[in-house]
RONUZA-190345 format. One line per 3 residues: number of its first residue (from 1); their letters; for each residue x negated, y, z of N, C-alpha, C. Coordinates in Angstrom, 2 decimals. Layout:
REM residues N
NUM) A) X Y Z X Y Z X Y Z ~ ... .
This chain:
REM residues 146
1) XXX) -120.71 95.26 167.45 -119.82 94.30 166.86 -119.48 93.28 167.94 ~ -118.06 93.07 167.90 -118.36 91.77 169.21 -118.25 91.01 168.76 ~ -118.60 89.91 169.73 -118.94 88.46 169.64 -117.50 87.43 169.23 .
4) XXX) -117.88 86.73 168.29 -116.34 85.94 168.52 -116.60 85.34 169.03 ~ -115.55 84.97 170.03 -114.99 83.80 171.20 -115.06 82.45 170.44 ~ -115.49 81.27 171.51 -115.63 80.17 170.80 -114.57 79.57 171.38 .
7) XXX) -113.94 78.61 171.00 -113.20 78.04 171.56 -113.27 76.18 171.02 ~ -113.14 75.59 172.15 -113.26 74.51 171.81 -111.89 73.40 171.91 ~ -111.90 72.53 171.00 -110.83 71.58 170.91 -109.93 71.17 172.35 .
10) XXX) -110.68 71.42 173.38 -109.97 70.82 174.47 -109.18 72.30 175.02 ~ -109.56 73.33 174.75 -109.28 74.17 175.09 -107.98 75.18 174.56 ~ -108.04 74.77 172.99 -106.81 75.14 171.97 -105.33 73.58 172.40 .
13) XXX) -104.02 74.48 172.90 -103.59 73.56 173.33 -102.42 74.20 172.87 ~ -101.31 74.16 171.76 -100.32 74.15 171.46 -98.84 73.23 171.71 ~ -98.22 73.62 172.54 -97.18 72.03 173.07 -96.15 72.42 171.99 .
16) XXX) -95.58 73.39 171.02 -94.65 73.18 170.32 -94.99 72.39 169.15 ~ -96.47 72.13 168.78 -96.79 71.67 167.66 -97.18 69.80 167.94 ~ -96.56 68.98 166.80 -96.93 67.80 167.11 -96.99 67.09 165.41 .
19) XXX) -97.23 65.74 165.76 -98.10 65.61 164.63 -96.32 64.87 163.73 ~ -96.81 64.55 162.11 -95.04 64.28 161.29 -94.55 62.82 161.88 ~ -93.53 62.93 162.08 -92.96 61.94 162.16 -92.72 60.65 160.69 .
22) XXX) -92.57 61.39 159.75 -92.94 60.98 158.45 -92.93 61.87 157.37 ~ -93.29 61.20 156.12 -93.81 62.34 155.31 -92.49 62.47 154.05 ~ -91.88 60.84 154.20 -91.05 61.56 152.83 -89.41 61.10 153.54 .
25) XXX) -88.86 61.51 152.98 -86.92 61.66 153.63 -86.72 60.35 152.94 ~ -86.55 59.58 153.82 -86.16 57.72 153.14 -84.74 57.81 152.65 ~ -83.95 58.51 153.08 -82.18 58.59 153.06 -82.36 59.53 151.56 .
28) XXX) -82.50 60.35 151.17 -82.35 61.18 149.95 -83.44 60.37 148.81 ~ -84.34 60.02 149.17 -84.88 58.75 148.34 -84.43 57.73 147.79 ~ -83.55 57.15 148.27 -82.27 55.90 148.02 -81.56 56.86 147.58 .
31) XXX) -80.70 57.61 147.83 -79.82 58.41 146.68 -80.36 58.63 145.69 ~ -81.36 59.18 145.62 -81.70 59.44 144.10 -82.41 58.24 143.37 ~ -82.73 57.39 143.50 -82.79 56.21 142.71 -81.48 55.49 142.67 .
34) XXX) -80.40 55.52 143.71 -79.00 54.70 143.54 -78.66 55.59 142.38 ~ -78.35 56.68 142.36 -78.14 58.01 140.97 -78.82 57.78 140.17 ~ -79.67 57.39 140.11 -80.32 57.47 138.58 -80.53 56.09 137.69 .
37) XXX) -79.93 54.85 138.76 -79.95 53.85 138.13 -78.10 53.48 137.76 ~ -77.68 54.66 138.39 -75.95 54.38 137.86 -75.87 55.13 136.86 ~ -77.07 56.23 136.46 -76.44 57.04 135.49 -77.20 56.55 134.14 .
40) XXX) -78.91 55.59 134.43 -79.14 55.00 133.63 -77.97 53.95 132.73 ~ -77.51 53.23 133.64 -76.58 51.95 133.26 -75.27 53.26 132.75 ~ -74.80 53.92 132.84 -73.75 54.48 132.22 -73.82 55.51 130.51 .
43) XXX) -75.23 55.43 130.92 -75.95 56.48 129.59 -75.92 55.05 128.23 ~ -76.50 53.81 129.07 -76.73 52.54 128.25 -75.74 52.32 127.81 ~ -74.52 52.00 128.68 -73.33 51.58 127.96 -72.27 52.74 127.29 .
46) XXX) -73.19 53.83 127.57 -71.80 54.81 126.62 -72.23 54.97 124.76 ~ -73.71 54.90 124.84 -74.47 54.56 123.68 -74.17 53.30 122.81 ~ -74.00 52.14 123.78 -73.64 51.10 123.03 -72.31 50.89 121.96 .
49) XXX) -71.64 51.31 123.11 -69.90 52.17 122.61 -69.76 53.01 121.41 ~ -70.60 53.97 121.58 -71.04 54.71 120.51 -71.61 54.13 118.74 ~ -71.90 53.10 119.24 -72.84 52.56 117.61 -72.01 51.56 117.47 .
52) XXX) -71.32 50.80 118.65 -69.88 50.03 118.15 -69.05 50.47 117.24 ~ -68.46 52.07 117.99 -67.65 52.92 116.88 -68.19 53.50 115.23 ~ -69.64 53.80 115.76 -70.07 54.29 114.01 -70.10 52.55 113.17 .
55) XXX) -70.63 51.54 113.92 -70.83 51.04 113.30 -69.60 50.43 112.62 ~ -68.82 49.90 113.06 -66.74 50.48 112.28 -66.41 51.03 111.83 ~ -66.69 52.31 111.86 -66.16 53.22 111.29 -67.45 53.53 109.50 .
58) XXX) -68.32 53.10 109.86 -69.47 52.92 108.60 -69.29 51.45 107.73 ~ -68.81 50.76 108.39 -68.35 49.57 107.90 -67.84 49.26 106.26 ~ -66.33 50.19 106.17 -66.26 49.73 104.48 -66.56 50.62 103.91 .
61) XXX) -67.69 51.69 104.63 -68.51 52.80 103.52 -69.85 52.22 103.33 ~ -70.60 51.34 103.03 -71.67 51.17 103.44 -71.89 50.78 101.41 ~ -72.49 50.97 101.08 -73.23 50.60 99.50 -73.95 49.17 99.59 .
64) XXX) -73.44 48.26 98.48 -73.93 46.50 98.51 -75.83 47.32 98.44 ~ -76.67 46.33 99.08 -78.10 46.49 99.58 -77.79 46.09 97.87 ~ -79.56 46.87 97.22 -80.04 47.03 96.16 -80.53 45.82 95.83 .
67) XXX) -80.47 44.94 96.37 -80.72 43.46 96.00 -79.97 42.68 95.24 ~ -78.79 43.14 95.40 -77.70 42.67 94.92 -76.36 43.49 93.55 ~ -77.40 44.39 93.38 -77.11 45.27 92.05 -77.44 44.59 91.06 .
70) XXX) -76.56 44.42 90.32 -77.01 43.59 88.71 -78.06 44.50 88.36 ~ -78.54 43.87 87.55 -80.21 44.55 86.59 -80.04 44.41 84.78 ~ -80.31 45.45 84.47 -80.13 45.36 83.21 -81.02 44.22 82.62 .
73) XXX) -80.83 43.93 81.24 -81.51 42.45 80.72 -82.76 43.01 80.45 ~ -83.10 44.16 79.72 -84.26 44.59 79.54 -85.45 45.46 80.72 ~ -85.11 45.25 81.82 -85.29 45.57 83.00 -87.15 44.88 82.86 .
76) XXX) -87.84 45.75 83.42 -89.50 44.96 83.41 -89.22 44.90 84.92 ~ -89.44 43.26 85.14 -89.52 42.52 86.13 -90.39 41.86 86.19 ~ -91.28 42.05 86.60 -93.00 40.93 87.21 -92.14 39.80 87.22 .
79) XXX) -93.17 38.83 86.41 -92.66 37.47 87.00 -93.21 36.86 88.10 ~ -92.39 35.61 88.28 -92.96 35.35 90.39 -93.93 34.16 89.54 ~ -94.62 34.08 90.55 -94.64 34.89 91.91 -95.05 36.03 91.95 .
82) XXX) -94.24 37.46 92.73 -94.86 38.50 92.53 -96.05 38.94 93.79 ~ -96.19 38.11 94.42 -97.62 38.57 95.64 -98.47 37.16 95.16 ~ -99.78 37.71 94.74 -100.81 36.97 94.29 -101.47 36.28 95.14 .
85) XXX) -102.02 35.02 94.91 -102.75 34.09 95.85 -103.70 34.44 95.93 ~ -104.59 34.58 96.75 -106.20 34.63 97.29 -106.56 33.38 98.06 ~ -107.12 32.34 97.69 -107.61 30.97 98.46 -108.76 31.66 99.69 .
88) XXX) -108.16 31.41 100.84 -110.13 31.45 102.01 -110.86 30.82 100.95 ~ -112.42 31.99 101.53 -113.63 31.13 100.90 -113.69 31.14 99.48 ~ -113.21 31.38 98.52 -112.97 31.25 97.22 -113.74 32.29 96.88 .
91) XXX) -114.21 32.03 95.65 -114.51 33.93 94.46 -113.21 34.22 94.11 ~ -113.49 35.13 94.08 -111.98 35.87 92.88 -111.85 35.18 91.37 ~ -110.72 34.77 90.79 -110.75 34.29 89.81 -109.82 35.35 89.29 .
94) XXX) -109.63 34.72 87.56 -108.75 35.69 86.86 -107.64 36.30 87.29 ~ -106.42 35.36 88.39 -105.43 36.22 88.71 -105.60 36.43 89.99 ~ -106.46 37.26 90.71 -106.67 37.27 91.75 -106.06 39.08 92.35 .
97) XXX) -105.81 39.98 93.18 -105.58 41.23 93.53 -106.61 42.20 93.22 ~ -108.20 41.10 93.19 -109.16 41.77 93.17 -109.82 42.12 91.60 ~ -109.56 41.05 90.77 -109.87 40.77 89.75 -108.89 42.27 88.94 .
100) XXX) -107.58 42.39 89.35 -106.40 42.97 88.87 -106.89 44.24 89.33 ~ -107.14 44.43 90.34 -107.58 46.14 90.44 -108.89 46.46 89.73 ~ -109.83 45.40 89.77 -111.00 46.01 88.81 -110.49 46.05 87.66 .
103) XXX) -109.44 45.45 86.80 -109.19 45.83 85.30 -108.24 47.05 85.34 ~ -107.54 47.17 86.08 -106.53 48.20 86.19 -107.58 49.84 86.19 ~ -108.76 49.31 87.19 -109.49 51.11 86.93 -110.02 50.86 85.93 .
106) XXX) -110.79 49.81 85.18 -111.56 49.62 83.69 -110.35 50.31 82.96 ~ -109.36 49.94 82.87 -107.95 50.46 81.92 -108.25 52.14 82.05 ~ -108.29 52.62 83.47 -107.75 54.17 83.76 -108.72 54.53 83.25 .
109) XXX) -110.58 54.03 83.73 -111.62 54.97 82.73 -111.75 54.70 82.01 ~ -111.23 53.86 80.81 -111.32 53.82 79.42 -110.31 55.06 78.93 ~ -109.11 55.03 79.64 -108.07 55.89 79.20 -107.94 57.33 79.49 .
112) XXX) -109.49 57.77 80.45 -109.79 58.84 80.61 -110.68 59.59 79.63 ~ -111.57 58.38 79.23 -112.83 58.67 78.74 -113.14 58.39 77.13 ~ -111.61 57.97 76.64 -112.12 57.97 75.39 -110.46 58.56 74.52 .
115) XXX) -110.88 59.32 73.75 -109.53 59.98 72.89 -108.72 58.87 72.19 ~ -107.26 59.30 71.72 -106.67 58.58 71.13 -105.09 59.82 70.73 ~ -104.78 58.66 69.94 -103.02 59.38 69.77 -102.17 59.25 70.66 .
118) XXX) -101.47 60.24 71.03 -100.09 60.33 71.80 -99.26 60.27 71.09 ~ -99.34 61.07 70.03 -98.23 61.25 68.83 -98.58 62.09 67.83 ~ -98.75 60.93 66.69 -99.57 61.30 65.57 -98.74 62.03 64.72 .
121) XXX) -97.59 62.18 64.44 -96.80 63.09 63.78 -96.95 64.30 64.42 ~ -96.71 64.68 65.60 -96.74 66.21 65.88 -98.12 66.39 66.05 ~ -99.01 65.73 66.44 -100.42 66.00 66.34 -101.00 66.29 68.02 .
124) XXX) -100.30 65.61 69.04 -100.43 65.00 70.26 -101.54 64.09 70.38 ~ -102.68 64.82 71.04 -103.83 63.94 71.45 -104.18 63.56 72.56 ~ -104.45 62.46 72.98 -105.29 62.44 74.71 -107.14 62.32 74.72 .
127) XXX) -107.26 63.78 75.38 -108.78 63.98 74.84 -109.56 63.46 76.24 ~ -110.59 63.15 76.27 -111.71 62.38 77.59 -111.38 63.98 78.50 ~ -111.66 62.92 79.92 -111.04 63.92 80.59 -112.04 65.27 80.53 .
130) XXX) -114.07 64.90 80.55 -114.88 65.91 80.18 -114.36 67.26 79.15 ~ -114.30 66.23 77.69 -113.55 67.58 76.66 -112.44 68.41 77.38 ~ -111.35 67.54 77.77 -110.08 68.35 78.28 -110.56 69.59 79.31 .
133) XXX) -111.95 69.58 80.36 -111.44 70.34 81.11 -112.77 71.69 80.20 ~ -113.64 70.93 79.70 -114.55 72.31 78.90 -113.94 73.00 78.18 ~ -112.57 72.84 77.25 -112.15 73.25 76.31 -110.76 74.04 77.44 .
136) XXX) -110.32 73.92 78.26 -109.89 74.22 79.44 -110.37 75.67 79.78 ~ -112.21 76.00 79.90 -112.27 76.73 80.46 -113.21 77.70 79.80 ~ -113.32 77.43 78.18 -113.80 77.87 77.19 -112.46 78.68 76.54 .
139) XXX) -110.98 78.09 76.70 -110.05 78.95 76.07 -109.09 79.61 77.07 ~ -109.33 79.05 78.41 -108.24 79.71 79.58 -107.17 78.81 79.54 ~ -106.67 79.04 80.81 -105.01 78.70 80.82 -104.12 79.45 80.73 .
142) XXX) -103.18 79.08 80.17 -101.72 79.81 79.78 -101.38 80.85 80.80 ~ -101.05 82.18 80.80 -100.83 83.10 82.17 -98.86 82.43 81.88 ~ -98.11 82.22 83.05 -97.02 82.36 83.12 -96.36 83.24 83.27 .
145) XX) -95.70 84.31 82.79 -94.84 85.57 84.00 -93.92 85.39 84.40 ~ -93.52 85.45 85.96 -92.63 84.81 87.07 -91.61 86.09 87.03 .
């Protein structure tokens, strides 16, 4: 096997090769940021132009904001104030957000959990939600055919 040749740094001597003069093209660098900040500013103002015209042209189509729709008289409207006070530091008192959501679920599990009439002429019941789902799966559900 032969030996490889050693060669040392002083000895490897290439004259066509030299070290970069620089690494990035300064002249095509400035073009392309002069380009892309003329085509930014032309993209900006052709857009603006653009929502000028819809917004004219949307102008006497536009529907009065729902604020300003009359309301029927029998309309259920919270009376104001309709966002509830909470004092810093305070307990919750009777009209408080907190007070109002604990009665609001007392309402839902009472209205889950205990029967009543829906409609006593046709014979419409609301049964606790327990009964509803045993009697559910003691008689089946309805098959549909599609």
């Amino acid at each position: 096997m032969p030996e490889h040749q050693q060669y040392h740094d002083e000895s490897v001597v290439n004259p066509e090769t030299h070290h970069e003069t620089s690494d990035v093209n300064v002249r095509a660098l400035l073009w392309f940021v002069i380009i892309f900040v003329v085509f930014a500013a032309l993209a900006h103002v052709l857009i603006w132009v653009m929502f000028r015209y819809f917004r004219e042209l949307a102008r006497g189509q536009t529907n009065a904001p729902l604020t300003a729709i009359a309301r029927p008289v029998d309309a259920d409207i919270p009376s104001l104030p309709r966002l509830q006070p909470f004092p810093q530091g305070k307990e919750p008192y009777n009209d408080t957000p907190v007070t109002d959501l604990q009665q609001m679920r007392e309402h839902e599990e009472q209205v889950l959990d205990s029967p009543a009439w829906i409609d006593k002429q046709q014979g419409v019941v609301r049964l606790p939600i327990d009964v509803a789902k045993r009697l559910a799966v003691q008689h089946g559900f309805p098959v549909v055919n599609q």
